[in-house]
Short mmCIF file of the C-alpha atoms (twelve columns), coordinates in Angstrom:
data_MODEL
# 
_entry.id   MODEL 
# 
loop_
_atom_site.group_PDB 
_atom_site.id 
_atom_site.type_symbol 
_atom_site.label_atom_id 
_atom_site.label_alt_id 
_atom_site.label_comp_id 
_atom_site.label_asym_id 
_atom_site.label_seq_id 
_atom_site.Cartn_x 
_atom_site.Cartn_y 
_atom_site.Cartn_z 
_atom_site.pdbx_PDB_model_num 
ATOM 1  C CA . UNK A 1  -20.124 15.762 13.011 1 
ATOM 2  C CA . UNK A 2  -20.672 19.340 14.122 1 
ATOM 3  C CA . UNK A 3  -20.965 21.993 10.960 1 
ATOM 4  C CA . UNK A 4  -20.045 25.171 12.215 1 
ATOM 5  C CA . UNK A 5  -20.706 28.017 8.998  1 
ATOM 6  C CA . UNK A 6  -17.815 26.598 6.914  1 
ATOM 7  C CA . UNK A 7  -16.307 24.453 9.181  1 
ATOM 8  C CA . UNK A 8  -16.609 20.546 9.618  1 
ATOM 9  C CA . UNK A 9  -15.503 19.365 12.663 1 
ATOM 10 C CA . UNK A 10 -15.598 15.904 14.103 1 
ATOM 11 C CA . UNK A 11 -15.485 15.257 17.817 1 
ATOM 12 C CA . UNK A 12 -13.965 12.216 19.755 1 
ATOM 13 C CA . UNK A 13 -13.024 11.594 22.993 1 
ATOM 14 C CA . UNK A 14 -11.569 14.729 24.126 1 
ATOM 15 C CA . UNK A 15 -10.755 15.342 20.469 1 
ATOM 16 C CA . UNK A 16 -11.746 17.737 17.700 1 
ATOM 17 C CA . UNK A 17 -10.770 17.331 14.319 1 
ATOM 18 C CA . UNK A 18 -11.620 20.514 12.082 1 
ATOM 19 C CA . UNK A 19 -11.514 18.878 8.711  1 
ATOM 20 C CA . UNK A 20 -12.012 22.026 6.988  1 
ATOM 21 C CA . UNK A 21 -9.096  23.517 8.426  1 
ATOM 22 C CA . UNK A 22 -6.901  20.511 8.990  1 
ATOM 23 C CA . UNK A 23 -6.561  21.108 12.747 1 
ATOM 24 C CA . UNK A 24 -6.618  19.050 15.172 1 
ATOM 25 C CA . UNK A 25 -7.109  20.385 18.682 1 
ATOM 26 C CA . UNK A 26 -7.216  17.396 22.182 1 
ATOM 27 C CA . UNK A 27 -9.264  19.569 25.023 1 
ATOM 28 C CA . UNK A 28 -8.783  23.031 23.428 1 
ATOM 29 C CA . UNK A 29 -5.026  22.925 22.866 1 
ATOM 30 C CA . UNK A 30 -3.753  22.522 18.762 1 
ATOM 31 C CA . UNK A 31 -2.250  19.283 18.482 1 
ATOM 32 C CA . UNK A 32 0.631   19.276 15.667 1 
ATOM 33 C CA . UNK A 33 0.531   16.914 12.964 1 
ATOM 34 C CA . UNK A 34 1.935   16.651 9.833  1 
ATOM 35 C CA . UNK A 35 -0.646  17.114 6.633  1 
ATOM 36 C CA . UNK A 36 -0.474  14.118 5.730  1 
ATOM 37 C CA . UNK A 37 -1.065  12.117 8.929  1 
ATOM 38 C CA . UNK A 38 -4.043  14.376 9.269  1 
ATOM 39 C CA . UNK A 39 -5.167  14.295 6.133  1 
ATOM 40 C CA . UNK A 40 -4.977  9.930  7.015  1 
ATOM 41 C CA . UNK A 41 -6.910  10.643 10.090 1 
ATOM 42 C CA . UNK A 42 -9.949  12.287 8.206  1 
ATOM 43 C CA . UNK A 43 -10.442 10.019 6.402  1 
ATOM 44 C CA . UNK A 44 -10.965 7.461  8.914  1 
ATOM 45 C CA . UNK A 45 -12.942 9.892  10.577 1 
ATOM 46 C CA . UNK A 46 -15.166 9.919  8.152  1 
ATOM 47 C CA . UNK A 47 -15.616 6.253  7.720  1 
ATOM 48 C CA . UNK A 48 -16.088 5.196  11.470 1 
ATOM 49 C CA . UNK A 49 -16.390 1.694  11.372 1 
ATOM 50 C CA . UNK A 50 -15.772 1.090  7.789  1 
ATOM 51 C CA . UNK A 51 -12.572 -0.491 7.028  1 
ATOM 52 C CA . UNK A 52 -10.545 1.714  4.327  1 
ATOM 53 C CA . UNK A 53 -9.246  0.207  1.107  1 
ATOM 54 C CA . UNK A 54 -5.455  0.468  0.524  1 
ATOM 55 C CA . UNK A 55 -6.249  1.936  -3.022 1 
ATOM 56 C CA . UNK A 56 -8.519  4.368  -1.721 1 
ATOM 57 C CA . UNK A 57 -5.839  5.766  1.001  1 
ATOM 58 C CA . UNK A 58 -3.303  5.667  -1.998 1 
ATOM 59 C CA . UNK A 59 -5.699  7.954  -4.398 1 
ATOM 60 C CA . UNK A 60 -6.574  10.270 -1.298 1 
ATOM 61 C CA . UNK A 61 -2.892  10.576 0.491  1 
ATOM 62 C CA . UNK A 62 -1.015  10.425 -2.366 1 
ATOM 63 C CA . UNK A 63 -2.546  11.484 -5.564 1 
ATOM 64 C CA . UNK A 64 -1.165  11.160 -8.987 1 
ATOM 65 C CA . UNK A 65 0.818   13.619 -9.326 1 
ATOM 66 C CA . UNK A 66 2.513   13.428 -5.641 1 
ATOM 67 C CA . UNK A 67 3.451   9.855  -6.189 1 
ATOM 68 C CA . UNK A 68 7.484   9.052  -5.855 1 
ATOM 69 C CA . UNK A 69 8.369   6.113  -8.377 1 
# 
């Protein structure tokens, strides 16, 4: 993980994820996602190796008051 003043950004392969920002950028260029999918891959970005509970992507991706019955 590099800290850059406010930023956290996570490198892989030719990747950089800006978790700060919620960019995602693959040799310089922005790579569009959609919040949520990015929001998915930080997580597992910040767990490398670790699998990820189902309730724990649930209470990150879609909190309480986000949740569709």
């Amino acid at each position: 993980m590099i800290r850059t003043g406010r930023h956290e950004i996570m490198a892989f392969e030719e990747f950089e994820a800006d978790l700060t920002s919620g960019v995602l950028r693959r040799d310089g260029a922005r790579v569009p996602l959609q919040d949520k999918v990015f929001r998915l891959l930080a997580i597992l970005l910040r767990q490398p190796g670790e699998a990820v509970s189902r309730e724990v992507l649930r209470r990150e991706l879609w909190p309480e008051g986000d949740r569709k019955s």
